[in-house]
C-alpha positions in Angstrom: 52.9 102.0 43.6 54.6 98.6 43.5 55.2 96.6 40.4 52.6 94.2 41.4 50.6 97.5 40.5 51.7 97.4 36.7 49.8 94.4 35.5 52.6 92.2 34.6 52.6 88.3 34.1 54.2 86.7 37.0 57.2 85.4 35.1 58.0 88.9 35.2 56.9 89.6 38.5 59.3 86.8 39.8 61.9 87.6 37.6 62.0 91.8 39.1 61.6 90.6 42.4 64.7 88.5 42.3 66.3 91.8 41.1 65.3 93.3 44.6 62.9 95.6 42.7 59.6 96.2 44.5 58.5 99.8 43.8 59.2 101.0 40.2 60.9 104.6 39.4 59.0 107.4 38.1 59.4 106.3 34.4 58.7 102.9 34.7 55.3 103.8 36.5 54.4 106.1 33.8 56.0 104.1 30.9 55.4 100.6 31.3 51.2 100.8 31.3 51.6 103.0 28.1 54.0 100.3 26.6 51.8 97.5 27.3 49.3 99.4 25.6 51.4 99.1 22.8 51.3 103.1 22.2 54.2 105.0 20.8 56.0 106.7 23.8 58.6 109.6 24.1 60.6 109.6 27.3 63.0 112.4 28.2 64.7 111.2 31.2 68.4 110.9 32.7 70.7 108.6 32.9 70.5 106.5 36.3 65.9 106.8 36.5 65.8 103.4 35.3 64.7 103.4 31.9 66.1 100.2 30.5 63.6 98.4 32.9 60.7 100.7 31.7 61.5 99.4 28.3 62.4 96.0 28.7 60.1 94.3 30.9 56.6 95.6 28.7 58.6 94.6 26.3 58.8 91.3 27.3 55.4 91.0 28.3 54.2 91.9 25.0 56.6 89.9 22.8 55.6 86.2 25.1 51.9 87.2 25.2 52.0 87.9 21.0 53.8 85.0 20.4 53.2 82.4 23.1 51.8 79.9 20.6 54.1 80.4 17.6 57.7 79.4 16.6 58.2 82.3 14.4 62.3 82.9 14.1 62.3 86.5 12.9 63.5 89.4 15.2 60.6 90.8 16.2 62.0 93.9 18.6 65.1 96.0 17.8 67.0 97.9 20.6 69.8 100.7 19.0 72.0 102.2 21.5 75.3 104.2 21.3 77.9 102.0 22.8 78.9 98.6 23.2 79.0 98.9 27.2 75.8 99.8 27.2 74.5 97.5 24.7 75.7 95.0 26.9 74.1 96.0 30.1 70.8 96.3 27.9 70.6 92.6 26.9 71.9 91.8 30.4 68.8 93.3 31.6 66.6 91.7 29.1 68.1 87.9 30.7 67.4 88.8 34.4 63.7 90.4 33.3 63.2 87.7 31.1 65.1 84.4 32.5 61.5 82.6 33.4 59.9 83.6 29.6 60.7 81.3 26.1 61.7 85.0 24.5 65.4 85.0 23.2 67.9 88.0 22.7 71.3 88.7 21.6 73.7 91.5 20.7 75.6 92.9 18.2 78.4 95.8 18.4 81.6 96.3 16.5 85.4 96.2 17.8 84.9 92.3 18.0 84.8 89.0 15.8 81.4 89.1 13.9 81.4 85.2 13.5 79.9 84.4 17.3 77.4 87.3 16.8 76.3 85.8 13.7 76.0 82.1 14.9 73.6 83.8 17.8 71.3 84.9 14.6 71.3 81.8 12.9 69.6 80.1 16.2 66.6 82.7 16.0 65.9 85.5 18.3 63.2 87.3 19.2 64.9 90.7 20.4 68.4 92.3 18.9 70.1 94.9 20.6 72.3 96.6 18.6 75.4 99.5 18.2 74.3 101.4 14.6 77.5 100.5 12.7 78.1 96.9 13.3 74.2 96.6 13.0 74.4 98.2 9.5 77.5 96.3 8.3 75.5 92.8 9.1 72.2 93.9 7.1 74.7 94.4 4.1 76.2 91.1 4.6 72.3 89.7 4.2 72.4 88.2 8.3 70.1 90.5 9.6 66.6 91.2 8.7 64.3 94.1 10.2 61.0 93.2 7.8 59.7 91.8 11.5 60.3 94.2 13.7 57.4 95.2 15.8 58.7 96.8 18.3 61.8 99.6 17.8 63.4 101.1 20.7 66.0 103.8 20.7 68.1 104.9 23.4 70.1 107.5 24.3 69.0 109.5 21.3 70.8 112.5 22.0 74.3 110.6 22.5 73.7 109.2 19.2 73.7 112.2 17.2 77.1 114.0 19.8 79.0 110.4 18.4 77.9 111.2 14.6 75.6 108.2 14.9 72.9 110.3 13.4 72.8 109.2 9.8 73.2 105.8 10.5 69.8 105.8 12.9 68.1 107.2 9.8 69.0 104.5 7.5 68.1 102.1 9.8 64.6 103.7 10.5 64.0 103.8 7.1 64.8 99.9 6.8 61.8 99.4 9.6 58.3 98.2 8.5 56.1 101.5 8.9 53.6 99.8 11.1 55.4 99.1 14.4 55.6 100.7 18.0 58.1 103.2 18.5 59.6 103.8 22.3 62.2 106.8 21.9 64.4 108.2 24.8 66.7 110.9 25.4 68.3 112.6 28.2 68.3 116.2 26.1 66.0 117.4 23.5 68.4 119.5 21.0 66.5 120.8 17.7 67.9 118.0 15.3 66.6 114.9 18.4 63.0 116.9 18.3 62.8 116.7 15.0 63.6 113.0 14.4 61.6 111.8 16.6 58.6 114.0 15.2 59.7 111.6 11.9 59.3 108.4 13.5 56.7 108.9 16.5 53.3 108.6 15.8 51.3 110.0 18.4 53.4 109.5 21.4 52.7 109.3 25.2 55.4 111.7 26.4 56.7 110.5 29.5 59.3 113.7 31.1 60.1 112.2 34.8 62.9 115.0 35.5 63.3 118.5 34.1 65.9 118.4 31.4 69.3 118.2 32.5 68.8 118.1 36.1 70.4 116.8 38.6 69.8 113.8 41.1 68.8 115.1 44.8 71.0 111.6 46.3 73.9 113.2 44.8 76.1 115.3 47.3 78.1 117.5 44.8 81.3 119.5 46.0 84.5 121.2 44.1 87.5 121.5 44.7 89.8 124.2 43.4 93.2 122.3 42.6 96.4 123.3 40.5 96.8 120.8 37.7 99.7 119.0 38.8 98.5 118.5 42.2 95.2 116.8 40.9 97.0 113.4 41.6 98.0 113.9 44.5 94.5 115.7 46.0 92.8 112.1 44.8 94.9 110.2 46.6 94.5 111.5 49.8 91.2 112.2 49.5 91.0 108.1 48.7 92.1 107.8 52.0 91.0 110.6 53.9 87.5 109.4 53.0 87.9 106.0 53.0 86.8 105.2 49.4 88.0 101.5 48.5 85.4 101.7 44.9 85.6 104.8 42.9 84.6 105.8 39.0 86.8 108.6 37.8 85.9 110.3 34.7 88.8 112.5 32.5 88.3 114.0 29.3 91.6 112.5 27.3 92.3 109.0 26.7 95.6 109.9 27.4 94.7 111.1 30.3 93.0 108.1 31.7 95.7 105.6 30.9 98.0 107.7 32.3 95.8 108.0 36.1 95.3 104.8 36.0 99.2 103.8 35.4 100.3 106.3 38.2 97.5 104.5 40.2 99.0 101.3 40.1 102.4 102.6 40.7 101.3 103.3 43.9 99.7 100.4 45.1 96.2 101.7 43.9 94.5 98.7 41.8 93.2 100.6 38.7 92.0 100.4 35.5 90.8 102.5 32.4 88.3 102.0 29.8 88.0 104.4 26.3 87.7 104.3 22.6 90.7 103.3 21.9 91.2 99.8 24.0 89.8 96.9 22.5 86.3 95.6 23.2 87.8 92.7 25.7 90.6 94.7 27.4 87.6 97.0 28.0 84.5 94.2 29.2 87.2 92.7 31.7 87.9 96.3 33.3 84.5 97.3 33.8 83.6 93.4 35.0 86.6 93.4 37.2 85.1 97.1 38.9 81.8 95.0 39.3 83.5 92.4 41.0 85.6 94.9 43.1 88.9 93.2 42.2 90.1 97.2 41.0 89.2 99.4 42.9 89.9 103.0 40.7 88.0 102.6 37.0 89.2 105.6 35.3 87.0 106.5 32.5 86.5 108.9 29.2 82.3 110.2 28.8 82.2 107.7 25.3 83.2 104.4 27.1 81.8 105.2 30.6 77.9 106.3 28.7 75.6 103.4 30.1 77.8 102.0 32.9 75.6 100.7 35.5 77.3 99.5 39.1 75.4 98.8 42.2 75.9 100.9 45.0 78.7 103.1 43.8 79.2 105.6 45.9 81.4 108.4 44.5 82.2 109.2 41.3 85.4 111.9 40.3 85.6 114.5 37.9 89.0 114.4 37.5 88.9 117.0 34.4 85.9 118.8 34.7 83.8 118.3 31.6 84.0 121.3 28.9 80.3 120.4 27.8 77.7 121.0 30.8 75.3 118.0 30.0 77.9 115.8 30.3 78.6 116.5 33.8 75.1 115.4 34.5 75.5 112.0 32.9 78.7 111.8 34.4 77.5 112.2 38.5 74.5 110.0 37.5 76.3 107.1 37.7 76.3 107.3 41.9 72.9 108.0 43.5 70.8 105.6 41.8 68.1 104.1 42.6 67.4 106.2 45.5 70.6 105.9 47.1 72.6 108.7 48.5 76.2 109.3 46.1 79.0 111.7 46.1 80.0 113.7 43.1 83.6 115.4 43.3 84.5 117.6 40.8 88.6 119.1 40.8 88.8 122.9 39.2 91.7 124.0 37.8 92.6 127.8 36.7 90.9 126.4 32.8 88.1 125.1 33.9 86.8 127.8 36.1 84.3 128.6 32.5 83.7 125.3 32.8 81.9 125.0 36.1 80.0 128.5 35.1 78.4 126.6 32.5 77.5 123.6 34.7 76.0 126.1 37.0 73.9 127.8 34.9 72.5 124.5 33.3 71.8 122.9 36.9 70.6 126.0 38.4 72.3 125.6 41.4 75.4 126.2 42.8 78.0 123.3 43.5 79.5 123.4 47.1 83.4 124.3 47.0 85.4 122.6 49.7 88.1 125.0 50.6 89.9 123.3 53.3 92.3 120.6 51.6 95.7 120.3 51.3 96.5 121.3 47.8 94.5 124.4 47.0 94.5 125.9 43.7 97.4 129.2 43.7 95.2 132.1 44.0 93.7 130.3 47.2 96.8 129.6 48.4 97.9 133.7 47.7 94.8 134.5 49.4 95.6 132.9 52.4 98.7 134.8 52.8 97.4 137.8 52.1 99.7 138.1 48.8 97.4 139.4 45.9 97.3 142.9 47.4 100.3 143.2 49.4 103.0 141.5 46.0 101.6 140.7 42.6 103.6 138.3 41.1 105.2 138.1 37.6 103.4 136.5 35.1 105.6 134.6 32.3 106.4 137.6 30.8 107.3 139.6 33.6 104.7 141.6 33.7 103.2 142.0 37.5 100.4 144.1 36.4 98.9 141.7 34.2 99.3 139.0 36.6 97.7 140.9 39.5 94.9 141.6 36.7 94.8 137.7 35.9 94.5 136.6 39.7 91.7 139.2 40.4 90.2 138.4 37.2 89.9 134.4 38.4 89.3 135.4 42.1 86.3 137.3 41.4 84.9 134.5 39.2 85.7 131.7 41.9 84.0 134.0 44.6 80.4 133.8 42.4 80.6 130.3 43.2 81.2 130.3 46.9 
């Protein structure tokens, strides 16, 4: 099917095919006629399938055809989503979709001035998208209004309630006229997500493109088994063993990604990172300065990288390996979008082996381990020399027994992978 298929306006149409767009993804084939139809839709699908697009352009489409003759200055749609990166890339998406139509958007998220945001609602808009709390905060301040809202999107359901977000979606929901079109998404369907949107849905078109969880086919996966310490040192040459000049690399600390990212640039390695904790500009310029491939290393935790979308990226790094399995899938989606092929590198150390047992069992599969490399983890390494049979080593106790146990122990775990 191509999106001259989907009976949209040509403003549209030339707006997506400037984008480069000529067939749509899975869930914007079987979203966007159901949208238009103005039916209430459920869509479990994730990250990297292309959902923004499968919101945003029927919802442009409906918004210019309802409203082509009237000046009305109320919001008429509302878009909540979890983070201010991603808020951003949503209202970027509504301008390109929508830069030949009269319909106007802004956004709203915390960890910034509030002054410009409300000066943007004073003009009029027809579409908000909005982070929960700074969203809240300006209804209570009398700036923002949701008595017009006809159409209510919300994204990234399931991240919403992992960042406590959960109560705040309610009160918002509850703030909403009752007659209005509801578009829900979420990459997981946990009890408490199933049941809220049971609350707010009425009579959905459920639109599943990919079993829950899953993983892209574009991606190439692989592991390798690394010592802690050596992480560093295995990216770096790895950097340039493969010739990667654009990398995302994900970690699970803060601290741990400003401290990459500073051993990065020690070297010579132009790098940035981006979590909760830097301020909503120091974090905007690194992620703009990674599209504009003046870094080359963004180093990343899962809350500030949720939403990142950059064209053609070809490998992404789990530096730590993620302790909750979904995550991991969000994390690799952001290479092989689109359709095109990515590389997904995950490093293992001794505590993460439970880790990537997990991961396994979620993604039914089993991820590729790479055992040729110069830094492999210590029971590889023992392996190799024949050592775990021949001379158990001490642990930090002394005790040889409990380290030959220990090493066995991890050996026969690793070998379930291989």
């Amino acid at each position: 099917m191509l999106f001259t298929q989907l009976n949209l306006i040509d403003p549209i149409l030339k707006a997506v095919e400037a984008e480069g767009y000529e067939k749509p993804t899975p869930i914007q084939e079987k979203a966007i006629p159901s949208i238009l139809k103005i039916k209430d839709l459920l869509g479990c699908a994730q990250t990297g399938t292309g959902k923004t697009a499968a919101f945003a352009i029927p919802m442009l489409q409906i918004l210019h055809m309802r409203h082509l003759k009237t000046n009305k200055k109320a919001i008429k749609a509302l878009v909540l989503t979890p983070t201010r990166e991603l808020a951003i890339q949503i209202q970027e998406s509504f301008n390109a979709y929508g830069k030949n139509l009269p319909v106007k958007n802004t956004v709203v998220y915390g960890g910034v001035g509030q002054q410009p945001q409300v000066d943007a609602l004073k003009k009029g808009i027809d579409i908000l998208v909005a982070t929960p709390g700074r969203l809240l905060d300006l209804m209570n301040q009398g700036y923002i209004s949701l008595n017009d809202i006809e159409i209510f999107v919300l994204d990234e359901a399931d991240r919403m309630l992992d960042m406590g977000f959960i109560h705040d979606v309610k009160k918002i929901v509850a703030k909403l006229p009752a007659k209005r079109q509801t578009l829900f998404f979420s990459a997981t369907m946990p009890p408490e997500i199933q049941k809220l949107a049971n609350t707010i849905l009425k009579d959905p078109v459920t639109v599943e493109v990919t079993p829950v969880s899953s993983t892209a086919e574009t991606i190439n996966q692989s592991v390798y088994f690394v010592d802690k310490p050596d992480k560093k040192k295995l990216f770096k040459h790895l950097l340039t063993e493969l010739k990667i000049d654009h990398t995302l690399v994900f970690t699970r600390t803060k601290h741990g990604a400003d401290r990459i990212a500073k051993d990065l640039a020690r070297e010579g390695i132009k790098a940035a990172a981006i979590h909760g904790d830097k301020s909503q500009g120091a974090r905007q310029r690194a992620l703009t300065d990674f599209k504009d491939r003046k870094i080359n290393v963004l180093v990343a935790t899962d809350i500030a990288a949720r939403g990142i979308d950059i064209d053609d990226l070809t490998h992404v790094f789990n530096f730590d390996l993620p302790n909750v399995p979904e995550t991991y899938v969000h994390r690799i989606g952001r290479t092989g979008r689109a359709g095109i092929n990515g590389n997904a590198i995950s490093f293992v150390d001794a505590e993460e082996n439970e880790y990537l047992i997990a991961i396994h069992k979620l993604i039914k599969r089993v991820i590729p381990i790479v055992e040729q490399h110069p830094y492999p983890l210590s029971w590889q390494k023992m392996i190799a020399q024949k050592e775990v049979s021949r001379k158990p080593q001490k642990d930090s106790k002394g005790n040889a027994a409990a380290a030959k146990n220990k090493q066995k122990k991890f050996h026969r775990k690793g070998q379930r992978h291989k």
